[in-house]
DOPADO-700961 format. One record per residue (C-alpha): x, y, z. Coordinates in Angstrom, 3 decimals, padded with zeros to 6 digits. Example, Ala and Ser with C-alpha at 12.3 -4.5 7.8 and 13.67 -1.06 7.14 Angstrom:
# DOPADO-700961
x:y:z
012.300:-004.500:007.800;
013.670:-001.060:007.140;
END
This chain:
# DOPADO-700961
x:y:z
096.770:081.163:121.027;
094.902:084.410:121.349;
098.348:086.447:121.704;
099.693:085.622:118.317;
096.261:086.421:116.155;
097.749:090.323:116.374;
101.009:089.170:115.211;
099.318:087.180:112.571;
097.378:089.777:111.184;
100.244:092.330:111.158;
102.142:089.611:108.645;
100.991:090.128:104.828;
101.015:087.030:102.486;
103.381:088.534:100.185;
105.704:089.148:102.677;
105.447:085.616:104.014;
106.471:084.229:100.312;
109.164:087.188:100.165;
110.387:085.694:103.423;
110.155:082.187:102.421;
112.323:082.875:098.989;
114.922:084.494:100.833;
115.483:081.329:103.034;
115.421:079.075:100.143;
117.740:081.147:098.655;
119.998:081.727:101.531;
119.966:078.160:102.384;
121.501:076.636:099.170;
123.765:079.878:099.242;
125.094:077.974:102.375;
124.556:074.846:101.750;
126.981:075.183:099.102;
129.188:077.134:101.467;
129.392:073.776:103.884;
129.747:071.348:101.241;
132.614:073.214:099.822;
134.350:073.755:102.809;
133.910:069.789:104.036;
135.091:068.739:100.360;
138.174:071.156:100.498;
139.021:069.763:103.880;
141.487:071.711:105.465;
143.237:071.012:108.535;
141.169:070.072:111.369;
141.584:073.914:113.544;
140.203:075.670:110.466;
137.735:073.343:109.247;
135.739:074.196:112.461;
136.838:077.876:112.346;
135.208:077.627:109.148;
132.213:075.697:110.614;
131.617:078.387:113.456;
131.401:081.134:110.908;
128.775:079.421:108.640;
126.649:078.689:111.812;
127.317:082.080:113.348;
126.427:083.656:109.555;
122.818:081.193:109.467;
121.907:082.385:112.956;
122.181:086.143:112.144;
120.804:085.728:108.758;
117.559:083.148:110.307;
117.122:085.868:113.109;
117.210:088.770:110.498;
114.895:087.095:108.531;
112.319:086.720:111.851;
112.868:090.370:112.660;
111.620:091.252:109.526;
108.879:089.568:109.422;
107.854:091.525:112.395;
109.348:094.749:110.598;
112.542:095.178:113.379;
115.297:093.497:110.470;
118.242:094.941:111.636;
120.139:094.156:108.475;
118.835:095.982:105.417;
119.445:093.917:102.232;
END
């Protein structure tokens, strides 16, 4: 427990609710993405073409998002 009190401390409150938002936001932005690609419903090969790419974007954009909280984001919005 003692090793994350530094990390804590390094993470403001503000940017905690800034990273927050940005999830929130992020995750209805793909949310949508899913539901609109299971309710088109292509043919089964590209529906989970499709599928990989939203999971590969949400992994990228959830480790972006823990990068920065740390202040290493290697994507700059």
């Amino acid at each position: 427990m003692n090793s994350l009190l530094p990390l804590l401390a390094l993470i403001s409150g503000e940017q905690l609710i800034n990273a927050l938002v940005t999830l929130v936001i992020w995750g209805v932005i793909l949310w949508v993405l899913w539901w609109g690609l299971h309710k088109i419903a292509p043919p089964e090969p590209w529906l989970k073409v499709g599928t990989v790419i939203l999971v590969l974007i949400t992994v990228v954009v959830l480790i972006n998002i823990l990068l920065g909280l740390a202040g290493h984001g290697f994507i700059k919005w």
